[in-house]
C-alpha positions in Angstrom: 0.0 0.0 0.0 1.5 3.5 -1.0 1.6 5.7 1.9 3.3 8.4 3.1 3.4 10.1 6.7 3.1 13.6 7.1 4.1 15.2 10.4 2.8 19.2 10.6 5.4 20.6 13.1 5.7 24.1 12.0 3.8 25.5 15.3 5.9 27.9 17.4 5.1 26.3 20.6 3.8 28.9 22.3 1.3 26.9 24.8 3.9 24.5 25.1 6.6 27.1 25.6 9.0 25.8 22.3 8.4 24.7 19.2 6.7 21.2 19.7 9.4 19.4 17.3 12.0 19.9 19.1 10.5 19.9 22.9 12.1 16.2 24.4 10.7 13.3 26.1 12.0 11.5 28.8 13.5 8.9 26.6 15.4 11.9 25.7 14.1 11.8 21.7 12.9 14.5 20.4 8.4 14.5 20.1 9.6 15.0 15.8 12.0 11.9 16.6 10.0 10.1 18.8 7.1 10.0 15.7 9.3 9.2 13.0 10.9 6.1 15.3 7.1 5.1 15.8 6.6 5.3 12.0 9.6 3.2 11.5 8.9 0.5 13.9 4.8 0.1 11.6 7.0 -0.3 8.8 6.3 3.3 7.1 9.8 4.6 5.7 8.0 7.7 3.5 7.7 10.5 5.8 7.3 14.2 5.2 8.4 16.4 8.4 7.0 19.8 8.2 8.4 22.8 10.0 8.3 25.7 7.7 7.6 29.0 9.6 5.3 30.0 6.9 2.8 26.6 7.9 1.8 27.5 11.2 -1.3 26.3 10.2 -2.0 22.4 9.9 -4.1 22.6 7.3 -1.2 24.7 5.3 1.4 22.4 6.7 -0.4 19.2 5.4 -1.2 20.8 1.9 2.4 21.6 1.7 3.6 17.7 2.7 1.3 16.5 0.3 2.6 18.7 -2.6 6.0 17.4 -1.6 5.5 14.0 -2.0 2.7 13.5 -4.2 1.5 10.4 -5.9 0.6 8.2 -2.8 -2.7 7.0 -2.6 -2.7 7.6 1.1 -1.4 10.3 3.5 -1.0 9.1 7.4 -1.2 12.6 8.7 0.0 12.6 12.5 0.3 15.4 14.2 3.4 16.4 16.4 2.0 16.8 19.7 0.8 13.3 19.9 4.5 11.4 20.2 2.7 8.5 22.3 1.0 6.5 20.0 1.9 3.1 19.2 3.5 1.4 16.3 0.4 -1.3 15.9 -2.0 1.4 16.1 -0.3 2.4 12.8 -0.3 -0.8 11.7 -4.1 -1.1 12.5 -4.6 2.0 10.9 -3.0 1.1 7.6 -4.1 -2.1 7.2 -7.6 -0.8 7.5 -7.1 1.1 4.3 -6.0 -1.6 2.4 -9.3 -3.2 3.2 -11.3 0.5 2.7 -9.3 2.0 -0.1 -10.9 6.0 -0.8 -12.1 6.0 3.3 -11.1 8.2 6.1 -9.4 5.8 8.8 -9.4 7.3 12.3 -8.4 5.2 15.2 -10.5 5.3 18.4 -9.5 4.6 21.9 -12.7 3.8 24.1 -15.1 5.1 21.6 -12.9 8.3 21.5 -11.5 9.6 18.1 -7.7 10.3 17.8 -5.0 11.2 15.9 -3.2 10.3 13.5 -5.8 10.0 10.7 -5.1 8.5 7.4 -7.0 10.2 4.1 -7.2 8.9 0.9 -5.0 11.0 -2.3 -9.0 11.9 -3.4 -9.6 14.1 -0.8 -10.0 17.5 -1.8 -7.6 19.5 0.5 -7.5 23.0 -2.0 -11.0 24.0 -0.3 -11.4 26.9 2.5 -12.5 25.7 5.4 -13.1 27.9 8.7 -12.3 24.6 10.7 -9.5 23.3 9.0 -8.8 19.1 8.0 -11.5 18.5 10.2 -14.5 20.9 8.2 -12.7 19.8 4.9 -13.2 15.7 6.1 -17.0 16.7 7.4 -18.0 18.9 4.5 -16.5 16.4 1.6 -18.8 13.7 2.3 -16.2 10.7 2.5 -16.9 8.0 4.7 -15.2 8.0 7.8 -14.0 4.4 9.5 -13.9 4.6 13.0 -11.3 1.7 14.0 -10.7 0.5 18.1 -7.3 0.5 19.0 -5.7 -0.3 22.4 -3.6 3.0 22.2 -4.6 5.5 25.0 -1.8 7.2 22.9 -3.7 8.2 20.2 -5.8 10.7 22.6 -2.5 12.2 24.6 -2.3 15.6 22.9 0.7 17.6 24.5 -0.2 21.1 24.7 1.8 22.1 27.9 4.5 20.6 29.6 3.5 17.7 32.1 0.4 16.6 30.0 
């Protein structure tokens, strides 16, 4: 299956107190390495880091990954400020696809919805939405596949230091 993981990191930090990227975990990786070492261990090797000052939105940080490395039929888009998730919830994830080709696979922990989300090439991301991916996913119509993984991971958004 062709995918390829995009990581928007281009955030200045500012709740957080540093840019996100760079901020370290206890294992002493950086949240940006920690991801990538994730995406290795699923077996994804195509990644697209983002940090360009001039995409501190997601939604302009995503279009740019994408533009980057285009021709995949799938884009694993996994936000920086969630470093905790597991490499079988990507494995979950992406095997999902290959079993839903053209859906919108989003892993759920306890009936909550997490990150990262996987979209198909087909969705239209050159629309202007007020709510970002999100409105873009709601208003295109796609189907969305809401998988259960054992990954409270998937939910641990950093925004501050100690969450």
């Amino acid at each position: 299956m062709s995918i390829c993981v995009i990581i928007p990191a281009s955030g200045k930090g500012i709740r957080y107190g540093m840019p996100k990227a760079d901020a370290l975990l206890e294992s002493g990786l950086s949240f940006s390495q920690a991801i990538i070492s994730t995406c290795h261990a699923a077996g994804l090797n195509e990644i697209e880091l983002i940090r360009e000052a001039d995409c501190l939105e997601m939604l302009a940080g995503i279009r740019l990954g994408i533009e980057r490395r285009p021709g995949y039929r799938h884009y694993l888009i996994f936000p920086v400020d969630h470093p905790f998730v597991l490499p079988q919830s990507l494995v979950t994830i992406c095997s999902t696809a290959s079993i839903h080709p053209g859906k919108i696979i989003r892993p759920c922990y306890l009936g909550k919805p997490g990150h990262p989300i996987l979209i198909p090439y087909s969705l239209n991301l050159n629309v202007d939405s007020p709510c970002g991916l999100a409105g873009i996913i709601r208003e295109s119509g796609m189907t969305i596949i809401d998988i259960p993984v054992d990954d409270p991971g998937i939910l641990r958004n950093l925004n501050h230091p100690g969450d």
